[in-house]
C-alpha positions as CSV (number, residue, x, y, z in Angstrom):
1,X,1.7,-2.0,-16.3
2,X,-0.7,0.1,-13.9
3,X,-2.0,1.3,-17.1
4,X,-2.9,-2.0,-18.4
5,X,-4.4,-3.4,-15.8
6,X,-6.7,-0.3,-15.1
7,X,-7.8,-0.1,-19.2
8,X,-8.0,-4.3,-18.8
9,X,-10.5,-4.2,-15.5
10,X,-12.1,-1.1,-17.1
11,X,-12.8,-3.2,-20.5
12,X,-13.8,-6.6,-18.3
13,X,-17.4,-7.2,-15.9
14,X,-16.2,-9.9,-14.8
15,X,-13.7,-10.0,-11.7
16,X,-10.7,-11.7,-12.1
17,X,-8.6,-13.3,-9.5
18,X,-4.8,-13.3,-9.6
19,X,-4.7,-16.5,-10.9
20,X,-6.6,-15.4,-14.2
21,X,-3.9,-12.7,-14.7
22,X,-1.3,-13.3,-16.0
23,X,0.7,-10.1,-14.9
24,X,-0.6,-10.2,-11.3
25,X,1.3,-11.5,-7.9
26,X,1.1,-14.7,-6.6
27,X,0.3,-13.6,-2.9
28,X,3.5,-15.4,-1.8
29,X,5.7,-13.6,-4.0
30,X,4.2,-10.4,-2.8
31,X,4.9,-11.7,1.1
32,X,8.8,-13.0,0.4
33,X,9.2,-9.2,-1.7
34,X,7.7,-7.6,1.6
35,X,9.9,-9.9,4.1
36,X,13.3,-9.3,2.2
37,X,12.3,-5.4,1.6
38,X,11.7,-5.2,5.6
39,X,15.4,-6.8,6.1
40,X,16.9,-4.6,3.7
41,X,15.5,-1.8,5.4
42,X,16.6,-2.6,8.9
43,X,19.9,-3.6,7.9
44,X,19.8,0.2,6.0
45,X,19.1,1.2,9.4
46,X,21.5,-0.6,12.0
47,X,24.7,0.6,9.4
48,X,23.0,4.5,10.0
49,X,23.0,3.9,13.5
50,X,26.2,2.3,13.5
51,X,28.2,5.7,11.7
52,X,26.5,7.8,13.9
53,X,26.5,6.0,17.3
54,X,30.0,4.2,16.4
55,X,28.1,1.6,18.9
56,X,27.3,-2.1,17.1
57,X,24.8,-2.9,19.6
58,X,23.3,0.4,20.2
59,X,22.8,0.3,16.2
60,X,21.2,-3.7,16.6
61,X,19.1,-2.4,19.1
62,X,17.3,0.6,16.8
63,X,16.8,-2.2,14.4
64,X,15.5,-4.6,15.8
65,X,13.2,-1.5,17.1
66,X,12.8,-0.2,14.2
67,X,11.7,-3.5,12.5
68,X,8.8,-3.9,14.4
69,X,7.6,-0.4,14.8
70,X,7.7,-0.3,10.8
71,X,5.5,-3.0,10.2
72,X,3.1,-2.1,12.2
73,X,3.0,1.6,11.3
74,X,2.8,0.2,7.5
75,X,-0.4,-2.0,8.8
76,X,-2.1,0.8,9.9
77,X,-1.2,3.1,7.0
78,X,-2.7,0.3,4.4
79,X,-5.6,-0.1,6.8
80,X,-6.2,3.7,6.4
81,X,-5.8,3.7,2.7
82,X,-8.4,0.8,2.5
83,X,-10.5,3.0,4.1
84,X,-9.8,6.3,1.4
85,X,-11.8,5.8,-2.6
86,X,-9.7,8.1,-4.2
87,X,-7.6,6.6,-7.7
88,X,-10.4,3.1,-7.7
């Protein structure tokens, strides 16, 4: 699909929004895959720190941490990459 769409923007002048493709995200798709990724990561996280801790709210508490500090190291790591013009 990565191929396709770099042969496809390659082959077209004209930029296309994602509402012209097809095979493209709606943005809000993109956010509610990102939300339930980020609470599937957390909760991967508070049963970690549950086994090793054995302590339920020691393990809530590096979640709930851990939530936040994620999302904002992932800003700043896309912030960077917006920044670097390799593979465009």
């Amino acid at each position: 699909m990565i191929a396709d769409q770099l042969i496809a923007n390659n082959n077209s002048t004209v930029s296309k929004s994602y509402k012209a493709d097809s095979r493209s995200e709606n943005p809000k798709r993109s956010i509610v895959k990102s939300i339930s990724w980020r609470f599937i990561g957390t909760l991967d996280t508070i049963i970690i720190s549950w086994l090793v801790t054995g302590t339920l709210s020691v393990a809530f508490s590096i979640g709930l941490v851990e939530l936040f500090t994620k999302m904002l190291l992932y800003f700043f790591h896309e912030r960077i990459w917006d920044r670097i013009n390799w593979g465009r």
